[in-house]
C-alpha positions as a LaTeX table, in Angstrom:
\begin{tabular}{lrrr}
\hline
Residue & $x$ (\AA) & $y$ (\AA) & $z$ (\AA) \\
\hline
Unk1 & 0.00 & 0.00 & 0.00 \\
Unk2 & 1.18 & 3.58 & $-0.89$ \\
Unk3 & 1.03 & 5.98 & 1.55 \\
Unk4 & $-0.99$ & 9.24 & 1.66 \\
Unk5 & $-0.19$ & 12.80 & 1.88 \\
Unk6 & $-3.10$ & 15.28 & 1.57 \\
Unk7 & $-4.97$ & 13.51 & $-0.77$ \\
Unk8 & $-1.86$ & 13.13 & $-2.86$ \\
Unk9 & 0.11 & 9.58 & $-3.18$ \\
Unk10 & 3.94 & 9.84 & $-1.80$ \\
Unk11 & 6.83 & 9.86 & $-4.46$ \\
Unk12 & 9.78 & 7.67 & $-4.21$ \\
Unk13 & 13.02 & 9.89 & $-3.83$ \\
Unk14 & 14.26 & 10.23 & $-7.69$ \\
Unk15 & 17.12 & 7.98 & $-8.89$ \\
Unk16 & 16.27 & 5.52 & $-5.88$ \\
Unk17 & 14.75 & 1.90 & $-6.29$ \\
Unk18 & 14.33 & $-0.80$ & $-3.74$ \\
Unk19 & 17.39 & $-2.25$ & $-4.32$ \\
Unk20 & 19.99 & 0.71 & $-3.91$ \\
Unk21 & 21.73 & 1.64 & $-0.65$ \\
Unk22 & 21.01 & 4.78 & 1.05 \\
Unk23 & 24.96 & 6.17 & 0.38 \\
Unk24 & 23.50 & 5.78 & $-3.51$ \\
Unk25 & 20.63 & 7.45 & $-3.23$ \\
Unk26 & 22.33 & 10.35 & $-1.37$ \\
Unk27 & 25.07 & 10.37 & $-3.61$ \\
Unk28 & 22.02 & 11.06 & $-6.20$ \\
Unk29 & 20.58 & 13.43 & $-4.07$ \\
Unk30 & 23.97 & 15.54 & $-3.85$ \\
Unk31 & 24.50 & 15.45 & $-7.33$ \\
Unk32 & 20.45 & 16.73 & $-7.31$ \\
Unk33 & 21.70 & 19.79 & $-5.41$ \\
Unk34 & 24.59 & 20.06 & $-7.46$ \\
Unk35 & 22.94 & 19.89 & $-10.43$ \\
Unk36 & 24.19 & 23.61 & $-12.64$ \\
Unk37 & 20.48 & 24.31 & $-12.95$ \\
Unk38 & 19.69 & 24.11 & $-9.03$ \\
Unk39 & 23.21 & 26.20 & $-8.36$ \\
Unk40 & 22.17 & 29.28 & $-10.95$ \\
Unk41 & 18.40 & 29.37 & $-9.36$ \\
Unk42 & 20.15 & 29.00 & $-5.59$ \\
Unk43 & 22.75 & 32.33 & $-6.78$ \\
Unk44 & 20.56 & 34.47 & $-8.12$ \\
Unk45 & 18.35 & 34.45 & $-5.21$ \\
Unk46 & 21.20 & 35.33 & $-2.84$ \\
Unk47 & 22.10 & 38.40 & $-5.55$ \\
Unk48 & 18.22 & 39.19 & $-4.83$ \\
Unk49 & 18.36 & 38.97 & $-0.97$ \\
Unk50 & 21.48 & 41.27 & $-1.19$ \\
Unk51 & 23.42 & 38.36 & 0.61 \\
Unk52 & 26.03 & 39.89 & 2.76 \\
Unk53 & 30.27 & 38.45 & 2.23 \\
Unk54 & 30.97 & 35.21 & 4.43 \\
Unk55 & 33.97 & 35.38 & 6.80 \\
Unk56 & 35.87 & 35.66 & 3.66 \\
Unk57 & 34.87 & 38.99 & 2.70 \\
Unk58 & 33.86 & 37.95 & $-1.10$ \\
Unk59 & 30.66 & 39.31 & $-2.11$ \\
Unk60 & 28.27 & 38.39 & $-4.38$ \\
Unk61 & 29.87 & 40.10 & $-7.46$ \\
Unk62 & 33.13 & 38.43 & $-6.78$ \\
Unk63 & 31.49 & 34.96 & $-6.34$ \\
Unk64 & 30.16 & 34.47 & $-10.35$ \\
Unk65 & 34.27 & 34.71 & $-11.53$ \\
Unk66 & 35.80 & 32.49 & $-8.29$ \\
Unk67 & 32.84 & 29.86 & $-9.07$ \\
Unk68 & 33.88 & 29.52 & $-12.68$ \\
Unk69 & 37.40 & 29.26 & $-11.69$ \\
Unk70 & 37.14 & 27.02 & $-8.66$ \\
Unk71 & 34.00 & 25.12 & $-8.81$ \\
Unk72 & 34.64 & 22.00 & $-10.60$ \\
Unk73 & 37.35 & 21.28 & $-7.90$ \\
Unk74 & 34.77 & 22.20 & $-5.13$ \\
Unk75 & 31.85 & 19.70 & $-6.79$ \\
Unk76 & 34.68 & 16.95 & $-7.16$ \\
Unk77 & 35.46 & 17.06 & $-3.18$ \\
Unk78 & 31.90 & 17.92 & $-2.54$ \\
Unk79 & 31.22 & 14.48 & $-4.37$ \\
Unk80 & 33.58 & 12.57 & $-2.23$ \\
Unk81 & 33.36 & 13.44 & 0.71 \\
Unk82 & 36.11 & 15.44 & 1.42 \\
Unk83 & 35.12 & 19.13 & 1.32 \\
Unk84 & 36.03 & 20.98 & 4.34 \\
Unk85 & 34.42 & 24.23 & 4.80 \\
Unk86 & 35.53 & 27.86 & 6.10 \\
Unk87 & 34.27 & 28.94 & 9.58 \\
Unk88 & 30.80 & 30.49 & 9.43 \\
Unk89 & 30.40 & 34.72 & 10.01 \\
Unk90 & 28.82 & 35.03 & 13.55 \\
Unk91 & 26.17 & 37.63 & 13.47 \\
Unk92 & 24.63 & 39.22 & 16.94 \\
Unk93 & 21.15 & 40.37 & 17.21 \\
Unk94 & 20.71 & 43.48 & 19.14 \\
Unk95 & 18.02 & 43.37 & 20.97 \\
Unk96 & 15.70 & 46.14 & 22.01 \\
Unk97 & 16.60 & 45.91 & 26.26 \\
Unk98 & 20.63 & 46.82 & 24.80 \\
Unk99 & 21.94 & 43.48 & 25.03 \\
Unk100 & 22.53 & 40.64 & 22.03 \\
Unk101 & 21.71 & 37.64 & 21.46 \\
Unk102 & 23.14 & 35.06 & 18.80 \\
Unk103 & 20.31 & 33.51 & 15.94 \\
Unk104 & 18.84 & 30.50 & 17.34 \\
Unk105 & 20.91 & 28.51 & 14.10 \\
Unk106 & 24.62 & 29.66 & 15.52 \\
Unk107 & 26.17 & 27.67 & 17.95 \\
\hline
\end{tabular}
């Protein structure tokens, strides 16, 4: 039996079938995310947020010319496993009382 959602019958994750291993089908998921498509859609709404530079200082306008240099080599260890990112910016919220407080996703 299928099961339900809303009225609506639930899809099987694409590129999965019974008989391939979860490290396949995220593998297939990754490469989903990956996909050029899903990357050009995922920049251009960070150029329409006005997304602010990571700890590295590069900005949006830098980004499009150090993507086309470096991003094959950034998929590749994305792919395997190996990618180690930089240290995320830590942002404070001032609150109204004068003190701060960091966003609930910082740690």
């Amino acid at each position: 039996m299928q099961p339900r959602m809303a009225g609506k019958r639930a899809e099987p994750v694409a590129g999965t079938s019974q008989g391939e291993t979860r490290a396949a089908s995220d593998v297939g998921l990754l490469e989903q995310v990956l996909s050029r498509n899903n990357l050009i859609a995922a920049l251009k709404r960070v150029k329409a947020n006005g997304g602010a530079p990571g700890i590295d200082g590069m900005t949006t306008g830098e980004l499009d010319a150090y993507l086309k240099t470096h991003w094959p080599g950034i998929k590749e260890t994305l792919l395997a496993g190996t990618y180690q990112p930089q240290p995320v910016r830590r942002v404070e919220i001032p609150k109204p009382n004068g003190g701060k407080r960091l966003p609930p996703h910082s740690a």
